[in-house]
C-alpha positions as CSV (number, residue, x, y, z in Angstrom):
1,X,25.5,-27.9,48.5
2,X,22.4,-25.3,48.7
3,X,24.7,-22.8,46.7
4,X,25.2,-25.5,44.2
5,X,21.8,-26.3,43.7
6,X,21.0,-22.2,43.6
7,X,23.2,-22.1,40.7
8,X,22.0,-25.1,38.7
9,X,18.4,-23.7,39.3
10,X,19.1,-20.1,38.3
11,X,21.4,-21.5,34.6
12,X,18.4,-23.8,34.1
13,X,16.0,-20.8,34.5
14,X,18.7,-18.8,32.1
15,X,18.5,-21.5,30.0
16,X,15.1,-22.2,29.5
17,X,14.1,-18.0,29.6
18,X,16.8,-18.0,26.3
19,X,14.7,-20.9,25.0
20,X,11.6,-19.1,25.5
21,X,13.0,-15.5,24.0
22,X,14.1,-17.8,21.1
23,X,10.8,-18.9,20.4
24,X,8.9,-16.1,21.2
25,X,7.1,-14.5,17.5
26,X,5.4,-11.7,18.9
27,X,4.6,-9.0,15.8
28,X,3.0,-6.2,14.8
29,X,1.8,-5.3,10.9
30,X,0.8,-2.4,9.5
31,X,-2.9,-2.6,8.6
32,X,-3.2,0.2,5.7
33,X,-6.6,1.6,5.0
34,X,-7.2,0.1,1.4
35,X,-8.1,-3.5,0.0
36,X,-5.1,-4.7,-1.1
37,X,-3.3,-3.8,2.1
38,X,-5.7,-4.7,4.9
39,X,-6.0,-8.4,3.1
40,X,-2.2,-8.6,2.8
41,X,-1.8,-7.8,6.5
42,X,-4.7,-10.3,7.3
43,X,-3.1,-13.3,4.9
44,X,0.5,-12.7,7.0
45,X,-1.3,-12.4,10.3
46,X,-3.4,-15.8,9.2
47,X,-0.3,-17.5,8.1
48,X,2.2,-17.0,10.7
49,X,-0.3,-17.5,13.6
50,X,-0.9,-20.5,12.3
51,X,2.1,-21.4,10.5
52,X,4.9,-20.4,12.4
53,X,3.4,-20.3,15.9
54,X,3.2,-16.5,16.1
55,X,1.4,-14.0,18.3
56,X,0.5,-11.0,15.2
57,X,-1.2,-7.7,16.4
58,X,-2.1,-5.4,13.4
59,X,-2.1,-1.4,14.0
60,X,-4.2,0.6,11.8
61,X,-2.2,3.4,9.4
62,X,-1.5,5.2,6.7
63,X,1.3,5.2,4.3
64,X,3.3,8.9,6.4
65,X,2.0,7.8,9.5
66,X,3.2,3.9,9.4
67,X,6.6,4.7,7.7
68,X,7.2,8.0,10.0
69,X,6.3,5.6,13.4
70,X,8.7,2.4,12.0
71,X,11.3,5.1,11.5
72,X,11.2,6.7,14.7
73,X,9.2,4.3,17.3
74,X,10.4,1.3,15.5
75,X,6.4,-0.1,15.5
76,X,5.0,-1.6,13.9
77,X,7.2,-4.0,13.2
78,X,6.0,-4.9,9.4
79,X,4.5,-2.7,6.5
80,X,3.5,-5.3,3.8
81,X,2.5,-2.8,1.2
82,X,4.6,0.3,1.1
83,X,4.1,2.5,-1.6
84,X,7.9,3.5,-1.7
85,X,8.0,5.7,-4.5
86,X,6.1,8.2,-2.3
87,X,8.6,8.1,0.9
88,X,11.9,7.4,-1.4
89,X,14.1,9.5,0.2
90,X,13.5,9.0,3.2
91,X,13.6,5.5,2.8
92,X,16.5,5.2,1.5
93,X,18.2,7.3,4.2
94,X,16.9,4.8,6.9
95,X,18.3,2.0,5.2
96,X,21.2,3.7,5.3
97,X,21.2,4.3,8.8
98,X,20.1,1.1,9.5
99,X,16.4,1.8,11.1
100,X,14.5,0.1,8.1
101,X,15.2,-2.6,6.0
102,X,13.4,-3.8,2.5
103,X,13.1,-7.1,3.2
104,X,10.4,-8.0,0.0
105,X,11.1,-5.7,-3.1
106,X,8.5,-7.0,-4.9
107,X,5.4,-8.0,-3.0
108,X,3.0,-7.2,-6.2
109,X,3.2,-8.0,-9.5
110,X,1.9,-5.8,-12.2
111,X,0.6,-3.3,-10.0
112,X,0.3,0.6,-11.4
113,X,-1.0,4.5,-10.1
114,X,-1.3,7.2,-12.0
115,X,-4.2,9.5,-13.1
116,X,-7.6,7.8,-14.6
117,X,-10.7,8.4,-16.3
118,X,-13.8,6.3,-16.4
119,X,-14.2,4.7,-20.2
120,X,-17.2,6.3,-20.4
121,X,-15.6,9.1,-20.4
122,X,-12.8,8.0,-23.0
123,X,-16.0,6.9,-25.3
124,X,-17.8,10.3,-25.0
125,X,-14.2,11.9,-25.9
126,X,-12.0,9.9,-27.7
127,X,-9.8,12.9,-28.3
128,X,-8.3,13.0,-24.5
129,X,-5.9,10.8,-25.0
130,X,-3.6,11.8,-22.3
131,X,-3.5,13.8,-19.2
132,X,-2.4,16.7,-20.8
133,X,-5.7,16.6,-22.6
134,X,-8.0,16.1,-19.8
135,X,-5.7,19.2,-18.6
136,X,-7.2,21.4,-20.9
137,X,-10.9,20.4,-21.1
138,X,-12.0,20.9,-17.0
139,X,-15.3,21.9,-18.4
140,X,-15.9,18.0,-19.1
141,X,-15.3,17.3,-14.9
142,X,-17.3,19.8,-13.4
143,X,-17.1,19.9,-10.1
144,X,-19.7,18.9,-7.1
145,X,-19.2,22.3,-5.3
146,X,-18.3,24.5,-8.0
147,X,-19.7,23.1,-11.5
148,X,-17.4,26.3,-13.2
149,X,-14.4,24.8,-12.1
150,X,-12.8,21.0,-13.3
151,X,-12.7,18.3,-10.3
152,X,-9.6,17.0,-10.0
153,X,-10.1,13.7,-7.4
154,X,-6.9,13.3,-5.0
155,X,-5.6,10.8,-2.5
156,X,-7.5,11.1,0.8
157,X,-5.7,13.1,3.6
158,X,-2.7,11.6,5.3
159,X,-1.9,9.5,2.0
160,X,1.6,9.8,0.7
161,X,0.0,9.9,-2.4
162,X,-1.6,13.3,-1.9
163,X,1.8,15.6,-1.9
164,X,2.7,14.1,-4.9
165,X,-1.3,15.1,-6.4
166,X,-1.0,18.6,-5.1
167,X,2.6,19.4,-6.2
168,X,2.4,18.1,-9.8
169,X,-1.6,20.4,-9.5
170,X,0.6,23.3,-9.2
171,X,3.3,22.2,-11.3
172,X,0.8,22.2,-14.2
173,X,-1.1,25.7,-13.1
174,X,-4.2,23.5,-12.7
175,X,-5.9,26.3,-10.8
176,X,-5.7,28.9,-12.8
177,X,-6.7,26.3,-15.9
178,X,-10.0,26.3,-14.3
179,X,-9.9,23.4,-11.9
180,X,-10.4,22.3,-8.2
181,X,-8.8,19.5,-6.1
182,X,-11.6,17.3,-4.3
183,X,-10.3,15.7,-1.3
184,X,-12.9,12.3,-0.9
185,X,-11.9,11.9,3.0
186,X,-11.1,8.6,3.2
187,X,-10.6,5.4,0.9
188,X,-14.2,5.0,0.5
189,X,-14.7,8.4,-0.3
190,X,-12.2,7.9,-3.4
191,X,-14.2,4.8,-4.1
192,X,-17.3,5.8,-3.4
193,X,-16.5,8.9,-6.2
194,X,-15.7,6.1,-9.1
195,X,-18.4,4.2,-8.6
196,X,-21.1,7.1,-8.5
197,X,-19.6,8.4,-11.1
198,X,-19.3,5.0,-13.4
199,X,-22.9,4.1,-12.4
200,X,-24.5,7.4,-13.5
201,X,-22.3,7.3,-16.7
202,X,-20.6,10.5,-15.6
203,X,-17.1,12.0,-16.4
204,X,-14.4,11.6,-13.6
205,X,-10.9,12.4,-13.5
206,X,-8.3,11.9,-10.9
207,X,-5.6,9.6,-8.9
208,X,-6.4,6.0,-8.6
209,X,-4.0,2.6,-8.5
210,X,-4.5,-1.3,-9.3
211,X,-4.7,-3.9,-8.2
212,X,-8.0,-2.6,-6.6
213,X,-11.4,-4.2,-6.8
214,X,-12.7,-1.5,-8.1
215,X,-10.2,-0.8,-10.9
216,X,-11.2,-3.8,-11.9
217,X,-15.2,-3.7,-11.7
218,X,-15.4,-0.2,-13.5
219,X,-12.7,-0.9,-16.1
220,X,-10.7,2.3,-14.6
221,X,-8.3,3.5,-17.5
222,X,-5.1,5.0,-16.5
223,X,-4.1,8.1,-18.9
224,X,-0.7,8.4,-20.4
225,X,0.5,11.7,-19.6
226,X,2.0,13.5,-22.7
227,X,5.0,14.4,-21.1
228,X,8.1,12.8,-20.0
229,X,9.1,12.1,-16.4
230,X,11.0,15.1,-15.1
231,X,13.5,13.0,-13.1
232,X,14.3,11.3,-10.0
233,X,15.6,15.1,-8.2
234,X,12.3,16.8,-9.0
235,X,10.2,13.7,-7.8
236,X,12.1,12.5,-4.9
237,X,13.3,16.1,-3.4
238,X,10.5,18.2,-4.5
239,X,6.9,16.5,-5.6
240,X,6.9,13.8,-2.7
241,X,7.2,16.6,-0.7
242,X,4.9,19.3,1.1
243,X,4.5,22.4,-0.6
244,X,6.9,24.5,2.1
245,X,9.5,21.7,0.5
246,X,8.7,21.7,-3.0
247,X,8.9,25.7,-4.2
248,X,9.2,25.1,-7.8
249,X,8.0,21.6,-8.8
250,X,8.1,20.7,-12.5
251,X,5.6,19.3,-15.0
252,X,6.2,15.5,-14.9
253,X,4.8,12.1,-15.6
254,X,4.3,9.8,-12.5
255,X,7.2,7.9,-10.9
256,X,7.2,3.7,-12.2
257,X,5.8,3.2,-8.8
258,X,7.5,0.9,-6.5
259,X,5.6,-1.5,-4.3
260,X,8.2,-2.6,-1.4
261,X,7.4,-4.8,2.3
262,X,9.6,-3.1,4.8
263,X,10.6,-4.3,8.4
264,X,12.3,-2.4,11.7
265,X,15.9,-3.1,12.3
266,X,14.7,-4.4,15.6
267,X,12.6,-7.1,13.5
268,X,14.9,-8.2,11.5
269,X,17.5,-8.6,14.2
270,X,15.5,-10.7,16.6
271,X,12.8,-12.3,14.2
272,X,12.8,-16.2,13.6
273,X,14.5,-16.9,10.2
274,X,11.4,-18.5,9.6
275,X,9.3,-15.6,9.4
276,X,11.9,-13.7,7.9
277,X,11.5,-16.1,5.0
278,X,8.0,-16.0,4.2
279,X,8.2,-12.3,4.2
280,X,11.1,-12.5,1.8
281,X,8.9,-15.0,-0.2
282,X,5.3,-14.2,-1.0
283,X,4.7,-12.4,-3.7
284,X,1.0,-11.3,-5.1
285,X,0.3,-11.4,-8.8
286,X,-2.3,-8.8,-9.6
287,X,-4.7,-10.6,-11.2
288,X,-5.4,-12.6,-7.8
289,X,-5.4,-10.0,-5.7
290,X,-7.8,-8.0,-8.2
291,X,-10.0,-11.7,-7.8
292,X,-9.9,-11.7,-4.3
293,X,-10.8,-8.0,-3.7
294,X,-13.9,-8.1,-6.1
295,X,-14.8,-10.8,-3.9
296,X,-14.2,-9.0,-0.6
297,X,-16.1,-5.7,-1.8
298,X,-19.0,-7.6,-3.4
299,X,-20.0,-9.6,-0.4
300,X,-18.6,-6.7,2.0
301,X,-16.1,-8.9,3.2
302,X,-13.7,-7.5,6.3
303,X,-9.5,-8.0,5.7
304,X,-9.6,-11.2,7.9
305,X,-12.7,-12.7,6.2
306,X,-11.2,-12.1,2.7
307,X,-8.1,-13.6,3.7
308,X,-9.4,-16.5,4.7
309,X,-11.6,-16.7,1.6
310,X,-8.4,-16.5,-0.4
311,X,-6.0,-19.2,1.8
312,X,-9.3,-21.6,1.2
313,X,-9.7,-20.7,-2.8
314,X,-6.0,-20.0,-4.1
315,X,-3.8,-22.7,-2.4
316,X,-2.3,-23.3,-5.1
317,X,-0.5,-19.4,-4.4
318,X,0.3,-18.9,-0.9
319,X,2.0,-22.8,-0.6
320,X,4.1,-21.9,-3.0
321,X,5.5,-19.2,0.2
322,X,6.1,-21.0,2.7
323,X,7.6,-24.4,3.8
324,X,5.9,-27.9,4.0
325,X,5.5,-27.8,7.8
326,X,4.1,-25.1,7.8
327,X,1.9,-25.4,4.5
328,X,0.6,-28.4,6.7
329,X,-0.5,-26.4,10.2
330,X,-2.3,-23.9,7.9
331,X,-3.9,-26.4,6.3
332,X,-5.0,-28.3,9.0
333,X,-6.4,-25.2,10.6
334,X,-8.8,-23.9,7.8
């Protein structure tokens, strides 16, 4: 009798630890270091906390660092805004093998990077009309350090963004054309160089992207380039690359970027289907997100502040992602 009752106690204990491990929503999201990225991680983490039931932890990264740990630590578990175009080799390699999975291809729409200019700058010379241009005036963009030489603003270190700025430098002889890379430090730096720059009416010239806050504010005009894209082998296997990588990298125009929400293959096989459809769901249009992060910078809003601000003010969006249970706990929770 005592070995029956064992046994029914220890299936009901199986039975009830399966119930638990069925139910259990424990995740971790990539938290990026720009606007657009730390409110999208903060709108998920908001949403399926309250939502779906879930425990969400976010883990601060970059673009190389957050990709490069989901490929090989599998963690964190989420990336909501993965600039793919800068890692698409390698990505594509891990979905091959399984590690990583797209599972949103589109989170943003009408999103765009490239190189800009303030239109102050477009007003004082009408005749740059494309990068190639710009190329050939550095005299306009002298720099902070070295006012002989052009600035040329990059991505911040440990952006993906920032092999791609370096290779096509030397791919156009930018040095020896008379200009200097300036490396702003972090995303505030970049910022922080448009709006000086925009406020004082001054010239500036580098690598920027929408949808931004600040792209927005300061009218940021993104150049054509005056040249044609040199190809998917010389982007992909050459200027996302590091220099030891890329030997001979060729004049191009920037990549059609590609804005993807990736998961680890651990994630995908053990999340609710739940979650796994409001990731596949959401989508931003630009126009909000450029909304919401005016908001966020002019009243120096945090990510979870300014996604709160947004689930309160654009209803009318994130319903449409997810289903009418969970539409209600949200709601019910604001």
């Amino acid at each position: 009798m005592s070995r029956v009752v064992s046994m029914i106690t220890f299936l009901v204990s199986l039975l009830f630890s399966q119930i638990t491990y069925a139910n259990d929503c424990n995740i971790k999201i990539a938290d990026m270091n720009w606007g657009s990225a730390t409110l999208m991680a903060n709108v998920d983490k908001i949403i399926l906390e309250r939502g779906y039931d879930c425990k969400v932890d976010l883990v601060v990264g970059d673009t190389v660092p957050t990709f490069t740990a989901m490929m090989n630590k599998s963690t964190p578990d989420v990336a909501p805004e993965l600039w793919a175009s800068t890692v698409t080799t390698l990505l594509k390699k891990a979905e091959q093998e399984g590690t990583l999975n797209t599972i949103n291809k589109n989170p943003i729409n009408g999103l765009g990077e490239g190189w800009f200019v303030t239109p102050g700058t477009l007003k004082r010379h009408p005749e740059l009309k494309t990068v190639m241009d710009v190329i050939d005036n550095p005299q306009l963009f002298p720099h902070p350090e070295d006012p002989s030489k052009g600035a040329f603003v990059t991505c911040p270190s440990g952006w993906g963004c920032q092999k791609s700025n370096l290779n096509l430098f030397r791919a156009f002889d930018m040095e020896s054309k008379g200009w200097k890379m300036l490396d702003p430090g972090s995303s505030a730096g970049l910022d922080g160089t448009i709006a000086k720059a925009s406020m004082r009416d001054q010239n500036w010239f580098g690598f920027y992207w929408t949808p931004t806050a600040l792209a927005g504010k300061y009218n940021m005009q993104m150049l054509e380039w005056g040249i044609e894209y040199a190809g998917d082998d010389n982007w992909n296997n050459c200027i996302v690359k590091s220099v030891e990588e890329c030997a001979e990298p060729k004049p191009s125009a920037w990549t059609t970027p590609v804005v993807t929400s990736i998961i680890t293959k651990n994630f995908k096989d053990n999340a609710q289907k739940a979650t796994l459809g409001y990731l596949e769901n959401r989508t931003w249009d630009t126009s909000v997100l450029n909304n919401v992060l005016d908001y966020m910078e002019n009243n120096k809003l945090e990510g979870g502040d300014a996604a709160y601000y947004f689930l309160v003010e654009y209803p009318d969006v994130w319903t449409q992602w997810v289903g009418d249970r969970a539409q209600q706990k949200i709601k019910d929770s604001l």
